[in-house]
Z-matrix of the N, CA and C atoms (Angstrom, degrees):
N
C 1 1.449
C 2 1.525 1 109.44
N 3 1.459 2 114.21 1 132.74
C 4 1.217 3 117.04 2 -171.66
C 5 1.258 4 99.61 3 -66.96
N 6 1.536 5 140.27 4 178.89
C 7 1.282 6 154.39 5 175.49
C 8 1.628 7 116.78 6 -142.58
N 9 1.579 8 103.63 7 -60.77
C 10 1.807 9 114.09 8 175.83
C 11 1.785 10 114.97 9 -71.02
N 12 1.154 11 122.72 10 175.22
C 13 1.230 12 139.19 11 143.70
C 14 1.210 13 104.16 12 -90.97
N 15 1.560 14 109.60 13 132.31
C 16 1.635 15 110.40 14 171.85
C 17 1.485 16 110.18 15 -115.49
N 18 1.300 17 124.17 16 145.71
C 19 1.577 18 119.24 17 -157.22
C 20 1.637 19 83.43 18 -147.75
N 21 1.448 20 106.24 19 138.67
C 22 1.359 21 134.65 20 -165.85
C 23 1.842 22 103.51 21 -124.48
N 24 1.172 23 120.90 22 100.65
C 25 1.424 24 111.32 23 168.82
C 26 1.718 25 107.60 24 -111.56
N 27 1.892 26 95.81 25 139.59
C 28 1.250 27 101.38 26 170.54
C 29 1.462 28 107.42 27 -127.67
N 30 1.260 29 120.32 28 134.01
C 31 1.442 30 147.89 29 -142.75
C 32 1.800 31 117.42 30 -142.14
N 33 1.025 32 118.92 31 177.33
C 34 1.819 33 133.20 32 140.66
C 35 0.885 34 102.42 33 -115.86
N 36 1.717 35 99.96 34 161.86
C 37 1.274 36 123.60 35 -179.80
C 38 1.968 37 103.21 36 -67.04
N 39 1.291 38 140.72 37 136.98
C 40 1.207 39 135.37 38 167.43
C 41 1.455 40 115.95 39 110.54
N 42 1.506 41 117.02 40 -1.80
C 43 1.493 42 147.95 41 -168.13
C 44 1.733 43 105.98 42 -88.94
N 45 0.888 44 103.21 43 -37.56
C 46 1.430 45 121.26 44 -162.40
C 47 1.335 46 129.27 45 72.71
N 48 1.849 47 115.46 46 36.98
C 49 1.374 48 130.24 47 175.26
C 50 1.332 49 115.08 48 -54.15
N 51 1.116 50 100.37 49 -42.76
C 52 1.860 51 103.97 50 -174.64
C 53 1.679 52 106.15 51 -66.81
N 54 1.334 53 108.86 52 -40.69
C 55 1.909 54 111.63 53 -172.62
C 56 1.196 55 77.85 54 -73.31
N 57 1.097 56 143.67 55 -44.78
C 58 1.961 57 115.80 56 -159.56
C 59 1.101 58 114.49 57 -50.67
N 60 1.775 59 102.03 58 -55.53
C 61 1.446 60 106.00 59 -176.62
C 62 1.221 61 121.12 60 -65.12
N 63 1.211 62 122.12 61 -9.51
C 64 2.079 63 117.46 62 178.41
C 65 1.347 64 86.55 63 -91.43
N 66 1.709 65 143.12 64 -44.82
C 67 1.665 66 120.38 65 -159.06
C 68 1.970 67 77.69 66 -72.26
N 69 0.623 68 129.29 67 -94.78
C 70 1.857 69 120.92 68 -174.61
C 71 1.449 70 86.95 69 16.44
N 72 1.457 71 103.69 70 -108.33
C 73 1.518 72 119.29 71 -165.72
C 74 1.416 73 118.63 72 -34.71
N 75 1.564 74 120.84 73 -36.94
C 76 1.416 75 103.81 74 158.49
C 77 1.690 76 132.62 75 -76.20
N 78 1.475 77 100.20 76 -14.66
C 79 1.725 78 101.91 77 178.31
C 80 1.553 79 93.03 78 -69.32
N 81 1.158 80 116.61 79 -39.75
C 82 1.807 81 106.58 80 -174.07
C 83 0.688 82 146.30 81 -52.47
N 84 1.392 83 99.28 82 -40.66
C 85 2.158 84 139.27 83 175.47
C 86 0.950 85 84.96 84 -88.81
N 87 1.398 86 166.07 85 -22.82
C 88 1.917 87 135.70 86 154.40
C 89 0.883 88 123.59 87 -46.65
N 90 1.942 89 104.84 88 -42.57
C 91 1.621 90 127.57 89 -162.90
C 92 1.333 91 82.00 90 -68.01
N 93 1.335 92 158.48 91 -57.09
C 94 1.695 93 134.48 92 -103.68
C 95 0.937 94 99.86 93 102.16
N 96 1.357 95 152.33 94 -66.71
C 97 1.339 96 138.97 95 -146.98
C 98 1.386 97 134.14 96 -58.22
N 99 1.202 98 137.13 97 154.76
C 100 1.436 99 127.38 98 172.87
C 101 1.368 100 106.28 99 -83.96
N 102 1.313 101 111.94 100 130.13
C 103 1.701 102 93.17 101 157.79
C 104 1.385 103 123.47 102 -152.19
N 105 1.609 104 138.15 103 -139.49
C 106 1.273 105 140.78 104 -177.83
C 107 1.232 106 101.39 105 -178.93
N 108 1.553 107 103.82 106 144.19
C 109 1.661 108 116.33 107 159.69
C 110 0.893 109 104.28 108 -154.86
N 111 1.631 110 121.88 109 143.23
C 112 1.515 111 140.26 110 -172.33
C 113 1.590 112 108.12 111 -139.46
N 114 0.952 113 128.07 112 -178.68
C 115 1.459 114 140.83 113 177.53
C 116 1.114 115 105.43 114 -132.94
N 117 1.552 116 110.76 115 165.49
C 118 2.098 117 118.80 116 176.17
C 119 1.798 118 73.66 117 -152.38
N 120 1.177 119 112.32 118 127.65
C 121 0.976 120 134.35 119 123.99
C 122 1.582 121 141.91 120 -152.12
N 123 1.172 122 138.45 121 173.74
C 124 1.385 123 131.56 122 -152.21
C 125 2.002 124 92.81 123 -106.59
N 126 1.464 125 110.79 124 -134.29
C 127 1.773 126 117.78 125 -177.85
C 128 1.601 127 87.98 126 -50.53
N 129 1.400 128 107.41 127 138.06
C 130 1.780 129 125.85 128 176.33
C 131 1.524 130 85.73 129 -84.06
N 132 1.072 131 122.67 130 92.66
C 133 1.558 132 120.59 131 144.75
C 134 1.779 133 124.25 132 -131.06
N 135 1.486 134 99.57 133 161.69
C 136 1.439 135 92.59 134 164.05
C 137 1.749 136 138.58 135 -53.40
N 138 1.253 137 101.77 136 112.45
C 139 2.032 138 89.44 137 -176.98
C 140 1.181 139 109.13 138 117.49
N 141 1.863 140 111.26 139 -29.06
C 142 1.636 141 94.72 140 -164.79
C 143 1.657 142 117.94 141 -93.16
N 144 1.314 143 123.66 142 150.46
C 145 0.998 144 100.66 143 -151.69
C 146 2.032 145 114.81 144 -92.40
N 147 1.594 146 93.54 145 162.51
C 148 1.779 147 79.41 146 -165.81
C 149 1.453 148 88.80 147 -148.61
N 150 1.824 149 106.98 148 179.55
C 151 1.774 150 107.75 149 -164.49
C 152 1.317 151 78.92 150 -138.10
N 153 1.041 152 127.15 151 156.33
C 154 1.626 153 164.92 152 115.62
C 155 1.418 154 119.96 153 -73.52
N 156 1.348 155 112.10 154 145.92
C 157 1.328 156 114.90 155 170.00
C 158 1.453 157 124.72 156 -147.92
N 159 0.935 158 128.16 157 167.98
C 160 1.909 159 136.02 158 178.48
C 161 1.309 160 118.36 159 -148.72
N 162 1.239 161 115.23 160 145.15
C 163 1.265 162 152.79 161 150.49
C 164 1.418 163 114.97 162 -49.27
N 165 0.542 164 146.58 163 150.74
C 166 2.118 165 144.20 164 121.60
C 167 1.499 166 115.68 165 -154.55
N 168 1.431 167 84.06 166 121.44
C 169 1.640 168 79.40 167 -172.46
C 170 2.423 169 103.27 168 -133.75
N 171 1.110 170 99.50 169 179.03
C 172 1.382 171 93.60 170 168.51
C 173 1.567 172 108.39 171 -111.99
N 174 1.119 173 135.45 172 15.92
C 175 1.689 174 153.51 173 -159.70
C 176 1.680 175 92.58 174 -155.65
N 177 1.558 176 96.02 175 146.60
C 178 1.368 177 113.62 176 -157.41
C 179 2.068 178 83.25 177 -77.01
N 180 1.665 179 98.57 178 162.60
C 181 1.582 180 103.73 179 -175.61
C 182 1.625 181 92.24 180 -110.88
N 183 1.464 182 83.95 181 116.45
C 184 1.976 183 87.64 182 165.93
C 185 1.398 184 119.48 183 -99.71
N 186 1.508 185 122.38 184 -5.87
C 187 1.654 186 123.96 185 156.44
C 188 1.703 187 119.54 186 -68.81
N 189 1.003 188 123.65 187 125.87
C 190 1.369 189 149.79 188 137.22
C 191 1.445 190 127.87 189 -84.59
N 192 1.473 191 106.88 190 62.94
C 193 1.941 192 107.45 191 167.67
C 194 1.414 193 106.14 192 -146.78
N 195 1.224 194 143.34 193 -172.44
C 196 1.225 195 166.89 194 -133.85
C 197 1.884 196 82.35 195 -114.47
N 198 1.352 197 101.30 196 137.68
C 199 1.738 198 105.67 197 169.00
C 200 1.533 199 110.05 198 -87.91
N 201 1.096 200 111.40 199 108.58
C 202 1.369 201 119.47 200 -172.28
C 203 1.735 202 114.64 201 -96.61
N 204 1.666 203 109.25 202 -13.99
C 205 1.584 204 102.34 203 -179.60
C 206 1.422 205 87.00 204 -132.48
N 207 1.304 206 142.65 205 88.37
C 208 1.578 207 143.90 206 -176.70
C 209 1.461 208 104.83 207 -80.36
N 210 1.213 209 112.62 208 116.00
C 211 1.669 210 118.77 209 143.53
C 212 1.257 211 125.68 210 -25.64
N 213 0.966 212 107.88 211 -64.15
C 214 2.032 213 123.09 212 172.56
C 215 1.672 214 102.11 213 -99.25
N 216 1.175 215 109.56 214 161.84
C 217 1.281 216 119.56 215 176.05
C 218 1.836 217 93.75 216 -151.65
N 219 1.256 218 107.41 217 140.59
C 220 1.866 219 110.84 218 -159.36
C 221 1.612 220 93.90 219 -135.55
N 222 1.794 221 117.78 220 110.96
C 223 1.568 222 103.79 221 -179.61
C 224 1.562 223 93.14 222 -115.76
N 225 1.191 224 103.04 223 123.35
C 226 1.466 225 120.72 224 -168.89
C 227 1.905 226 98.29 225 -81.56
N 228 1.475 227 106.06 226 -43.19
C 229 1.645 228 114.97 227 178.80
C 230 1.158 229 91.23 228 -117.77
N 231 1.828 230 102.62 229 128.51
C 232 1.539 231 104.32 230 176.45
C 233 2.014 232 103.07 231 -96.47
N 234 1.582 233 96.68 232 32.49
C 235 1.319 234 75.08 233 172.38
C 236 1.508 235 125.11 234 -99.85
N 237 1.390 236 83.79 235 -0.70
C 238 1.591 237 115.20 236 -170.80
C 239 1.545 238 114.06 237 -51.99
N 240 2.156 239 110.84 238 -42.46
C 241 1.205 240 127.13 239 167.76
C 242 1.693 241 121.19 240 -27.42
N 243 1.191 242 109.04 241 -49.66
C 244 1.811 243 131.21 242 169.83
C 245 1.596 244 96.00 243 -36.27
N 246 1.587 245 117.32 244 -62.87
C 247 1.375 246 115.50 245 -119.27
C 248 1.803 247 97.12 246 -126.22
N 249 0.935 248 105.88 247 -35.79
C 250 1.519 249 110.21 248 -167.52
C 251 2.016 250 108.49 249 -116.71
N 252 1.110 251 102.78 250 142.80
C 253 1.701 252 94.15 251 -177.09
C 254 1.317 253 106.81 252 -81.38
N 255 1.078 254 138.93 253 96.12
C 256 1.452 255 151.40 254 173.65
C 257 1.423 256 95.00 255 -47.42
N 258 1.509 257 141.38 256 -46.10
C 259 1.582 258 127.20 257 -142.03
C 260 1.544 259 83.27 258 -121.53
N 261 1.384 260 121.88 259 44.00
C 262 1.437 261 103.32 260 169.40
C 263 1.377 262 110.71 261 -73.98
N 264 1.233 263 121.68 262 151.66
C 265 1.837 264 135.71 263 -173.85
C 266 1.321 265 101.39 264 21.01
N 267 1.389 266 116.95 265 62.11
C 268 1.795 267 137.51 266 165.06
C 269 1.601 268 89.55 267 -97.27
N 270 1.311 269 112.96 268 162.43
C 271 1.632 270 129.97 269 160.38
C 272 1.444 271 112.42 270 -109.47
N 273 1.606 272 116.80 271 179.87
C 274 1.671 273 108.57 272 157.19
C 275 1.700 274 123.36 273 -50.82
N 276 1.044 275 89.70 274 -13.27
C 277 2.047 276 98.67 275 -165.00
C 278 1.412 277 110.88 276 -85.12
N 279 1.716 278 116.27 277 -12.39
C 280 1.123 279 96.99 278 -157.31
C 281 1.562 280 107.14 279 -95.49
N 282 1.434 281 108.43 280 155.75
C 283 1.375 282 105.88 281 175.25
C 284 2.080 283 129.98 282 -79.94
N 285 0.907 284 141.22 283 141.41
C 286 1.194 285 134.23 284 -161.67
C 287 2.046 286 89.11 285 -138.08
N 288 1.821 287 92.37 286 114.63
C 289 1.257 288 98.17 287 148.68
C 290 1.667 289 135.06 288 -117.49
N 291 1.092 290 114.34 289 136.93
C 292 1.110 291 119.31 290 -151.84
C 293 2.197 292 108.29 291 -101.01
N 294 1.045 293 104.69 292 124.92
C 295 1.836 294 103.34 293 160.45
C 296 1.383 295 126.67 294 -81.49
N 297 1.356 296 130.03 295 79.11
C 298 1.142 297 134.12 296 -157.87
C 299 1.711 298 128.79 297 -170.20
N 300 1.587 299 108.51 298 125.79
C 301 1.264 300 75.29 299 172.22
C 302 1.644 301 146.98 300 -89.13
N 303 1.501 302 98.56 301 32.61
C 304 1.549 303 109.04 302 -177.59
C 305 1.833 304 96.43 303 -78.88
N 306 1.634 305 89.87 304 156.47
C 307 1.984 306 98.17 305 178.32
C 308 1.665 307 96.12 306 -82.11
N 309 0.914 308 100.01 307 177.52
C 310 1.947 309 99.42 308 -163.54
C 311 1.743 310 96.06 309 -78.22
N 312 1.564 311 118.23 310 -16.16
C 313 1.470 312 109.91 311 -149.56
C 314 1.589 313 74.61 312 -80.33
N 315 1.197 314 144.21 313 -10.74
C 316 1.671 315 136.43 314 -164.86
C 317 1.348 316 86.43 315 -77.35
N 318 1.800 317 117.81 316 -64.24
C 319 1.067 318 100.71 317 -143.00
C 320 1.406 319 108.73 318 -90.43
N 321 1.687 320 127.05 319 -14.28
C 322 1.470 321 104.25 320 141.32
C 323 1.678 322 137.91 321 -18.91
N 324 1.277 323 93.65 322 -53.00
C 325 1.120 324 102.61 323 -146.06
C 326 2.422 325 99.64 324 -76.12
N 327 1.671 326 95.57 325 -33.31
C 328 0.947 327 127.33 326 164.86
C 329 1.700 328 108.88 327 -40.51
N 330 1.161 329 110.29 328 -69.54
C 331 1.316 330 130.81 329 -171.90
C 332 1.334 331 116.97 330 -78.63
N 333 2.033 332 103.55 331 -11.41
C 334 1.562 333 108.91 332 -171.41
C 335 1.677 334 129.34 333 42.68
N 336 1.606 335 89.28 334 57.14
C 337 1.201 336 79.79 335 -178.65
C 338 1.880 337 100.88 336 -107.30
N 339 1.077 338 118.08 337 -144.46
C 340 1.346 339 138.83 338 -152.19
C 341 1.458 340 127.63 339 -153.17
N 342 1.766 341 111.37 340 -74.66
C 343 1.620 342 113.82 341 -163.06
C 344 1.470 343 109.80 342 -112.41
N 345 2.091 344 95.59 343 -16.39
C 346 1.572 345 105.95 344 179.86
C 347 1.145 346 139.79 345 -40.07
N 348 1.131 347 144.68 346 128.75
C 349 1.911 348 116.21 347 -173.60
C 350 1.962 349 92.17 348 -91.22
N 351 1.499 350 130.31 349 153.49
C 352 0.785 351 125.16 350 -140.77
C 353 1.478 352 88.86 351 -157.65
N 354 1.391 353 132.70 352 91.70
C 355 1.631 354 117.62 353 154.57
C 356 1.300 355 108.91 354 -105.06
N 357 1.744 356 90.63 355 163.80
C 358 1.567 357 104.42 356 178.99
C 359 1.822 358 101.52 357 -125.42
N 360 1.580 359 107.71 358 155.81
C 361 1.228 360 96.90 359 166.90
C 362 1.663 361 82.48 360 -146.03
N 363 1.792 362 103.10 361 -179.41
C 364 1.256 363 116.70 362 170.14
C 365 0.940 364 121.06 363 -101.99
N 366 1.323 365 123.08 364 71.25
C 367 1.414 366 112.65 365 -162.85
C 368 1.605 367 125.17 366 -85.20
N 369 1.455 368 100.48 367 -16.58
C 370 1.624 369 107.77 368 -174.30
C 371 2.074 370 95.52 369 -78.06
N 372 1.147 371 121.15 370 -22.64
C 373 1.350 372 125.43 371 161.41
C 374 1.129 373 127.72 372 -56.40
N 375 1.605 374 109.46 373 -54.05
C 376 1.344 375 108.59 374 163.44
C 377 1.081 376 140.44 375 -66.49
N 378 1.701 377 112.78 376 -22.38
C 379 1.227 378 105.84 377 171.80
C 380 1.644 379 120.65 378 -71.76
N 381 1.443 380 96.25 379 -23.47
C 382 1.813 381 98.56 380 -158.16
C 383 2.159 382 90.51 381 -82.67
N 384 1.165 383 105.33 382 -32.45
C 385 1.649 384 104.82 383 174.50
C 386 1.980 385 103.13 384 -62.12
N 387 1.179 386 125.18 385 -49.83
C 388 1.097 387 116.79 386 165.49
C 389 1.547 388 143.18 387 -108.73
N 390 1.533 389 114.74 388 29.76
C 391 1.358 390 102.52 389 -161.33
C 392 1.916 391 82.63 390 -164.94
N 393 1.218 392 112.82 391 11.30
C 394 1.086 393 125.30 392 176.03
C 395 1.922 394 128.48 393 41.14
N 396 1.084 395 99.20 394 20.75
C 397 1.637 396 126.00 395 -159.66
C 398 1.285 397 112.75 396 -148.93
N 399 1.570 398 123.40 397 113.48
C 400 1.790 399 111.49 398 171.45
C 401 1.482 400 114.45 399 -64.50
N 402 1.372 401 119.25 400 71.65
C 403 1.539 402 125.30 401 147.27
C 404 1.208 403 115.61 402 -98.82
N 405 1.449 404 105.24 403 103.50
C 406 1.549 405 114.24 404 161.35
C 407 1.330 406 139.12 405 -51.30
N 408 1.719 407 102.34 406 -19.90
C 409 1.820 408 87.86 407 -157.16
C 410 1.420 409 117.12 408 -73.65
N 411 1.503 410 105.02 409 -21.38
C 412 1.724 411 98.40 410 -167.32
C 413 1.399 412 102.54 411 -66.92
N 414 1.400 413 131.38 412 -52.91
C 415 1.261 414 144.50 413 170.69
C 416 1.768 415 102.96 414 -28.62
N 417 1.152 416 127.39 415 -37.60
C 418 1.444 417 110.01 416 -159.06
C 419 1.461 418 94.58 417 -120.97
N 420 1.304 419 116.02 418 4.71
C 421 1.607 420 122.59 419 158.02
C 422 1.854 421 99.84 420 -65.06
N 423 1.236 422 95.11 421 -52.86
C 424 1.605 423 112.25 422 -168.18
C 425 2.047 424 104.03 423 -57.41
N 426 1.296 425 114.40 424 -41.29
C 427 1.331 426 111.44 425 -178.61
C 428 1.091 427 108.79 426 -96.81
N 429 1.490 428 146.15 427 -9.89
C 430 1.146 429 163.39 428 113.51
C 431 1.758 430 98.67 429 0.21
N 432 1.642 431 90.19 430 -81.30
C 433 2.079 432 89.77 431 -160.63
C 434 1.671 433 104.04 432 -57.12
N 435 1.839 434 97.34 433 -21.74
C 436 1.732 435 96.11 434 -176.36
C 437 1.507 436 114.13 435 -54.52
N 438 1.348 437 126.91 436 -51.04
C 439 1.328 438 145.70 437 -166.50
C 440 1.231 439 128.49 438 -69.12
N 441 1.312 440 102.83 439 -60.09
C 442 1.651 441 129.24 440 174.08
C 443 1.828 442 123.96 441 -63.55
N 444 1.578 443 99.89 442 -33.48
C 445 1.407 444 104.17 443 -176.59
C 446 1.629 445 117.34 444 62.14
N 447 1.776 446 108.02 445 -4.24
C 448 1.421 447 106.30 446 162.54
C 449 1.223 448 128.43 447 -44.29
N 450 1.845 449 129.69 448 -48.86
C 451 0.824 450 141.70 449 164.54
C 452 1.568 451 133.33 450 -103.51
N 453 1.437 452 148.31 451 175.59
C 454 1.378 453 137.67 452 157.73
C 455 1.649 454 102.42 453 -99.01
N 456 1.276 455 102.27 454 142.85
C 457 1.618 456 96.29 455 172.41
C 458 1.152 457 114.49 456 -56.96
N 459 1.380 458 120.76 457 -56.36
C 460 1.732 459 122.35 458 164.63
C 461 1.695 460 127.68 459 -20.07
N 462 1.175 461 116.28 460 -17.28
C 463 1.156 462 145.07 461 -167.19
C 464 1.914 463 109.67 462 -112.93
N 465 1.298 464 105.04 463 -47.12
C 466 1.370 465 122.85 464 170.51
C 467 1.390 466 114.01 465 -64.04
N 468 1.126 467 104.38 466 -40.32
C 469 1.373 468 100.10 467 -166.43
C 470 1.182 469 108.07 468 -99.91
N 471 1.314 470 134.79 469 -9.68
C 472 1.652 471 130.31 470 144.60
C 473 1.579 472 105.32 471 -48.30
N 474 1.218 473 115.87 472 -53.02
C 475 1.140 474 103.24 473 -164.02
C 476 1.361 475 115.75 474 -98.89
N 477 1.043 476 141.76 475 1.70
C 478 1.242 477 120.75 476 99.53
C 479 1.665 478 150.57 477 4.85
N 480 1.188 479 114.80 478 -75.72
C 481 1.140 480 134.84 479 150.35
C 482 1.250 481 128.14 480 -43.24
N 483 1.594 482 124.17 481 -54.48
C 484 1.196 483 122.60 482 163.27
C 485 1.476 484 122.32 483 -75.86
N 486 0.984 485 133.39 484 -1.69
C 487 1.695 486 132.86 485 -154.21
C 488 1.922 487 82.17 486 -131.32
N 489 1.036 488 132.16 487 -28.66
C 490 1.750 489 115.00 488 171.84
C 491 1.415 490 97.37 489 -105.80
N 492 1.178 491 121.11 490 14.19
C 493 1.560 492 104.97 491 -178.07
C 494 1.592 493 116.60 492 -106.81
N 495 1.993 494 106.55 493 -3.55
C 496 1.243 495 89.09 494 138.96
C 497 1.673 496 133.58 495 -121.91
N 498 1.377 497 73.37 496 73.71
C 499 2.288 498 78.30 497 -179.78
C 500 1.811 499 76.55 498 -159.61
N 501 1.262 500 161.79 499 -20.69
C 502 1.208 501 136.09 500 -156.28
C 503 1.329 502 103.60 501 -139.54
N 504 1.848 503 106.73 502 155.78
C 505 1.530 504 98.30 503 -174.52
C 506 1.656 505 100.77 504 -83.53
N 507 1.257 506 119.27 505 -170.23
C 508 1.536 507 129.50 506 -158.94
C 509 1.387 508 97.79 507 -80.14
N 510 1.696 509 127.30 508 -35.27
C 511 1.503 510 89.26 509 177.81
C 512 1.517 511 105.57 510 -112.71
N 513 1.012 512 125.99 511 44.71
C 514 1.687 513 126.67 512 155.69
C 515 1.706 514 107.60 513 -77.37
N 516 1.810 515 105.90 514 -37.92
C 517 1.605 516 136.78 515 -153.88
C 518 1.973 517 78.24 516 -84.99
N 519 1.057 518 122.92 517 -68.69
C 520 1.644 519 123.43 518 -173.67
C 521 1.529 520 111.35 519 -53.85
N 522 1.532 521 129.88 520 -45.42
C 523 1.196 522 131.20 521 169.65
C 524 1.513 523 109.69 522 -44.95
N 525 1.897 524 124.05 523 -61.63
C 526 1.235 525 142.01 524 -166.16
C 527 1.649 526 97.24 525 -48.55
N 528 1.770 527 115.56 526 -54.36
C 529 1.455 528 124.05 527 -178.90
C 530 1.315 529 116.06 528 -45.81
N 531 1.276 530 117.24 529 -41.23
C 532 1.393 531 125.85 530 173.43
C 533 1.504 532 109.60 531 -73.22
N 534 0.930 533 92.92 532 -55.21
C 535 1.922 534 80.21 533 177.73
C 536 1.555 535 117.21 534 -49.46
N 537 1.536 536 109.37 535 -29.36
C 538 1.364 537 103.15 536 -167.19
C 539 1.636 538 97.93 537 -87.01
N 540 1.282 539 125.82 538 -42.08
C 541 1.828 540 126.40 539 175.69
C 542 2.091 541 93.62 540 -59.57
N 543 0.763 542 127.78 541 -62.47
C 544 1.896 543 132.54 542 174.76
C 545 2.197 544 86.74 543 -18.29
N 546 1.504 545 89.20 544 -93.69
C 547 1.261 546 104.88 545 -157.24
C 548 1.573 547 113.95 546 -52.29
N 549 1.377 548 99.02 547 -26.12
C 550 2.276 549 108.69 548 171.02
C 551 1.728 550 85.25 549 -54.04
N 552 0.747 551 137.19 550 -56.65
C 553 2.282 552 135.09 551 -118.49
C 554 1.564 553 68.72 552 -111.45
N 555 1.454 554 137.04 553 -49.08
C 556 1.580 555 121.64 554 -153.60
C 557 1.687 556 116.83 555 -96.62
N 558 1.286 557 107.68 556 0.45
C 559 1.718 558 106.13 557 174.88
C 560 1.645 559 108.59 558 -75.57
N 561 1.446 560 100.83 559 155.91
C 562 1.242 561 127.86 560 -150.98
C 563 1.613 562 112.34 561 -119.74
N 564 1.153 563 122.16 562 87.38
C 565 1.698 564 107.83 563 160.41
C 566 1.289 565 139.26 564 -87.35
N 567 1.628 566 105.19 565 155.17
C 568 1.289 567 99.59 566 173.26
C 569 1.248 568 126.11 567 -85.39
């Protein structure tokens, strides 16, 4: 019997896929929750592409491996769709959020899928409208907590706050907040 949510992010290197998945794992572990996040990627460079993953569960996690059938699936670069199988060992159930500005029925339809639930947001928009830089992740943290119900934004956005507040000045940390309330109110289902 399953226990966790397993969440699959696919990203580039320079995106900030990997920080998504630790503010995840730390918004969780505030909540109560048990959880984990790790990274897989190959040469650390800019562009290339790499996965992160998490845990969250309300029962302690006694697996240690790579999430191989994810509940959520999180595409930080939708260019990734082209090149990499985003829905590898996904089911009908699983959720797929998308960075993009296509409406999800495109990228259903793109991806041919069927039973998937499928949002899209803009997140590389939002960031560059508020955070002046195409970094996606906070943005799809933000449509992320919308979707999943893993987290409350209220919760996100503390941590948020505390987890960039020591590496950033106060309004890089206020811009990021907005991106993440922007992209909560602006994701898109199919």
């Amino acid at each position: 019997m399953k226990t966790a949510t397993e969440v699959r992010w696919h990203g580039r290197g320079g995106q900030g896929t990997v920080t998504a998945a630790k503010v995840l794992a730390e918004t969780a572990l505030s909540s109560g929750k048990y959880v984990q996040a790790f990274p897989e990627y190959g040469p650390e460079r800019m562009g290339a592409p790499l996965r992160a993953y998490n845990r969250v569960s309300s029962a302690p996690i006694s697996i240690h491996c790579q999430v191989t059938n994810p509940d959520i699936v999180v595409v930080v670069d939708s260019t990734l769709l082209q090149t990499v199988n985003v829905l590898e060992g996904t089911n009908e159930d699983v959720i797929l959020v998308v960075n993009t500005p296509e409406s999800p029925q495109a990228i259903k339809e793109q991806l041919t899928l069927d039973k998937q639930r499928v949002f899209t947001v803009n997140a590389s928009k939002i960031a560059l409208e508020n955070i002046g830089k195409p970094m996606p992740n906070t943005p799809m943290l933000g449509a992320l907590a919308k979707v999943s119900g893993l987290i409350s934004l209220d919760d996100l956005l503390k941590d948020v706050k505390k987890s960039f507040g020591k590496k950033f000045a106060e309004n890089v940390i206020n811009n990021n907040l907005n991106a993440v309330r922007q992209a909560y109110e602006q994701v898109n289902a199919a």
